[in-house]
Every structure is written in structure tokens, then in C-alpha cells.
C-alpha positions in Angstrom: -7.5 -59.1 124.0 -9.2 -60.6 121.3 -6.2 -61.2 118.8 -4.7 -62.6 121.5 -7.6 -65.5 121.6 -7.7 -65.6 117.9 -3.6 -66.5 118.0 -4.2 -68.4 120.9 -6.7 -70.7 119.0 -4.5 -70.6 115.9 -1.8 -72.1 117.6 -4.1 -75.0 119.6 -5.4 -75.6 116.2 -1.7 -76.1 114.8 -0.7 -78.3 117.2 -4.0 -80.3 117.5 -3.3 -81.2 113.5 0.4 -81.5 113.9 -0.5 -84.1 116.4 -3.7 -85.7 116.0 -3.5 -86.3 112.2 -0.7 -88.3 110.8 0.1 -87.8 107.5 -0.3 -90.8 105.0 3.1 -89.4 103.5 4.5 -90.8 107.1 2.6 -93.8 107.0 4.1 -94.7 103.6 8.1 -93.3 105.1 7.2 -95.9 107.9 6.8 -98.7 105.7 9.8 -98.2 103.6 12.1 -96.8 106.1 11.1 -100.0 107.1 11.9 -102.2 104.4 15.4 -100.1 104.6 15.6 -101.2 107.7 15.6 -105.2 107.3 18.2 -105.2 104.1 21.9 -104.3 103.8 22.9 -101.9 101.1 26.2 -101.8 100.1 25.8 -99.8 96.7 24.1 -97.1 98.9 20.9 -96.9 96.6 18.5 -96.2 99.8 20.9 -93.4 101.1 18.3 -91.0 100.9 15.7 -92.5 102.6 15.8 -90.0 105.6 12.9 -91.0 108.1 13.2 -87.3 109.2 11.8 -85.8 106.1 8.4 -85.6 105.9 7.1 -86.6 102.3 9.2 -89.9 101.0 8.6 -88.6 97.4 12.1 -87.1 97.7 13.7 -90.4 98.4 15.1 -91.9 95.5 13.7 -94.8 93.6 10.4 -94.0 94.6 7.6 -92.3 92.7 4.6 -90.8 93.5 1.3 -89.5 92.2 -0.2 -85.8 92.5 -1.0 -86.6 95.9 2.3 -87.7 97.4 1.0 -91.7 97.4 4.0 -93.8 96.5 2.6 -95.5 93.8 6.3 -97.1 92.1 9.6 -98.5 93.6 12.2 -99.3 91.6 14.9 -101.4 93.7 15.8 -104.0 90.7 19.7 -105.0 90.5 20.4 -103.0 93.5 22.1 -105.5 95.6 19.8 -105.7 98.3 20.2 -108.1 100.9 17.8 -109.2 103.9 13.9 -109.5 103.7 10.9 -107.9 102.5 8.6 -106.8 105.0 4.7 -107.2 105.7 4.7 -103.0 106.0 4.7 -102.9 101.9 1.3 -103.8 102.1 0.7 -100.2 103.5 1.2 -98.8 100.5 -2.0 -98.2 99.1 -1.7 -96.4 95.9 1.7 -98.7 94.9 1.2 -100.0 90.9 5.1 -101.0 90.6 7.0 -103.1 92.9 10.7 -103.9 91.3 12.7 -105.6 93.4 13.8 -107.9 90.9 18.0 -109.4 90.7 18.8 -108.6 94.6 19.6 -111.1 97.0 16.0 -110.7 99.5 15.5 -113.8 101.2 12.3 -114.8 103.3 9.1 -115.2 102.2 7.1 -112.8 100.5 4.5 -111.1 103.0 1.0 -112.1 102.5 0.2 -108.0 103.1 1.2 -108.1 99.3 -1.7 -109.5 98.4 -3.6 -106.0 99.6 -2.0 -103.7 97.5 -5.3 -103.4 95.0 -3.3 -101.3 92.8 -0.2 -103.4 92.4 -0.5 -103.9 88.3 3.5 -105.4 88.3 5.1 -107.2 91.0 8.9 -108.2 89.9 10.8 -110.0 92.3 12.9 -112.7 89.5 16.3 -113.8 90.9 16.3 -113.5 94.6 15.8 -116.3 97.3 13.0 -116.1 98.0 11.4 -118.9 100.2 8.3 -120.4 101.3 4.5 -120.3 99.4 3.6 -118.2 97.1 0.7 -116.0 98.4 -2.8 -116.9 98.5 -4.0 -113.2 98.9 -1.8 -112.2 95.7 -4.7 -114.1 93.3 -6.9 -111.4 95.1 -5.3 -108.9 92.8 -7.1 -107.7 90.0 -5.3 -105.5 88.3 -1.9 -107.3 88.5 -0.8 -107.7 84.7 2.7 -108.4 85.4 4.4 -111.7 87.6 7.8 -112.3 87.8 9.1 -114.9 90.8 11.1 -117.0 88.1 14.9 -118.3 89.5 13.5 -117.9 93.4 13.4 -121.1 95.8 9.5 -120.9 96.2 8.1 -124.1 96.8 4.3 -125.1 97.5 1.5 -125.3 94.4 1.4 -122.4 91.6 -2.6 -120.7 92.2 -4.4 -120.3 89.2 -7.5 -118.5 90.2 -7.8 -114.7 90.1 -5.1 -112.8 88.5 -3.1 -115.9 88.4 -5.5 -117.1 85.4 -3.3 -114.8 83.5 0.3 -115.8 83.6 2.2 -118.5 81.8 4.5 -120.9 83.2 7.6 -118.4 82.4 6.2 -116.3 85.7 7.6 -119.1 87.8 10.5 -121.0 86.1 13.4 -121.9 88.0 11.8 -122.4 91.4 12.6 -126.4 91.7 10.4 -126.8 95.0 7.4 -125.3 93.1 4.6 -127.4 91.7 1.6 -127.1 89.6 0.0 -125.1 88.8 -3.2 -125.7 90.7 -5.2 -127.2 87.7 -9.1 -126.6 88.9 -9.3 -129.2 91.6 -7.0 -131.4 90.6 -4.0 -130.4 92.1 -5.3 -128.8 95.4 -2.9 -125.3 96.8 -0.6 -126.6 99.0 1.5 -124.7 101.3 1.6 -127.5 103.8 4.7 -128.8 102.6 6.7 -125.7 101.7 9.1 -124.6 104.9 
């Protein structure tokens, strides 16, 4: 009688965990299943993204640390088309985000701007609309800007991590002014629709 309480409580336990605790693995396959979601593919690069498994470290073009966070995602020249989405920003550990030479329209999601590991964030050549961020100057250890050849409009920040990058960050946006030069051009994203 007593093993069969002990299995009894085994399998509560096991099912109490299975359900109770979601994984941050799924957390992160949510968010990029979802960004699969809201583009076409037609070179078939997010083919494995299978919402079914249950780590999306085996997906390809994304990396991960010794703790299955996705911490790089590596979509450049891939042919994407349709928009990013505010889930990104669920990705805690991500230090890489290459989505550079695609065809992502849209704006770019302010949840960007609290990924407190991002240290590049590459999205040249796309079509991109609307403001750049506010909450992206929020990131410290963002080394690396690329929204050059976009459609951004509104006023280039220039505080935060935005003190950093040159004017090469953001050529080729024509509805994009600045940058913000400490009070004397205010941020604007009033204007930009």
C-alpha cells in the first residue's frame, strides 16, 4: 500500500510541474513561433520552427546559451516579409537580433527597447515605418545600430545608447530628422504616421 502512495504522489507531482510551471524555453517558442507567424517565407529558412517541440534551440537560426535562453537570431537576407512583432521583447537573454536585407514592414515594437541584453540590433534595408523607439535609448549595452535604407521618420534620439552611433546608423531614411541635439531639436514622433 505504501508504494502505491509513493507512485501515486510521483505522478501528482509530474503532472502538477507539467502543468503549473511553463517553461521559459516555451515562452521564448511563443514569441518566435510568433514572429513566424506574421511573415511569409518563401526561401523556407523558418521551416523548422515547430511550435510542438519543446526547446526552440533546435530551430534553425537561433542560438542559445547553456541554459536554453535564445540569446542570437540570425534572419539577415532571408527574404522575409510581413512585420516584427511586440513578442521579441520576451526574449530576455537575446544579445543579437539580425534581421537585416528582408522586406519587414511596420514599425519596430517598442518591447524592443526591453531586451537589456540586446548588444546589436540590425534591421538595414527593410521598410520599416513609423518612430524610432524611445525605449531602445534605454539600452545599455547596445553597441551595434543599423536602421539605414528604412522609411523611419520622426527625430533621431541621442540620449542613452544612442550617444554612441554616428549618422551612418540611420542613412537613407528620408522622413527621419535630427538627431535630437540636446534641447534643440525636441524627439518628435508626432509627425511620423
Amino acid at each position: 500500500m505504501a508504494m502505491h502512495n509513493l507512485v501515486q504522489a510521483l505522478v501528482f507531482v509530474a503532472v502538477s510541474f507539467n502543468t503549473l510551471a511553463p517553461t521559459v524555453a516555451n515562452v521564448e517558442g511563443d514569441a518566435l513561433y510568433a514572429l513566424r507567424r506574421s511573415v511569409k517565407d518563401p526561401k523556407n529558412v523558418l521551416k523548422s520552427w515547430d511550435p510542438t517541440l519543446v526547446d526552440p534551440c533546435t530551430w534553425f537560426h537561433v542560438t542559445c546559451d547553456a541554459d536554453n535562453r535564445v540569446t542570437r537570431l540570425d534572419l539577415g537576407n532571408a527574404k522575409l516579409k510581413g512585420r516584427l512583432v511586440p513578442e521579441l521583447g520576451k526574449l530576455e537573454r537575446l544579445q543579437y537580433l539580425e534581421l537585416y536585407m528582408n522586406n519587414l514592414e511596420g514599425s519596430i515594437p517598442e518591447e524592443i527597447g526591453g531586451l537589456k541584453s540586446l548588444v546589436s540590433l540590425d534591421l538595414y534595408h527593410n521598410n520599416l515605418t513609423g518612430s524610432i523607439p524611445a525605449s531602445l535609448s534605454k539600452l545599455s549595452n547596445l553597441n551595434f545600430l543599423d536602421v539605414s535604407n528604412n522609411d523611419l521618420c520622426g527625430t533621431i534620439p541621442t540620449t542613452g545608447s544612442f550617444s554612441k552611433f554616428s549618422e551612418e546608423s540611420f542613412k537613407n531614411n528620408s522622413r527621419l530628422e535630427g538627431p535630437e541635439l540636446m534641447g534643440f531639436v525636441r524627439y518628435d514622433t508626432g509627425r511620423c504616421k
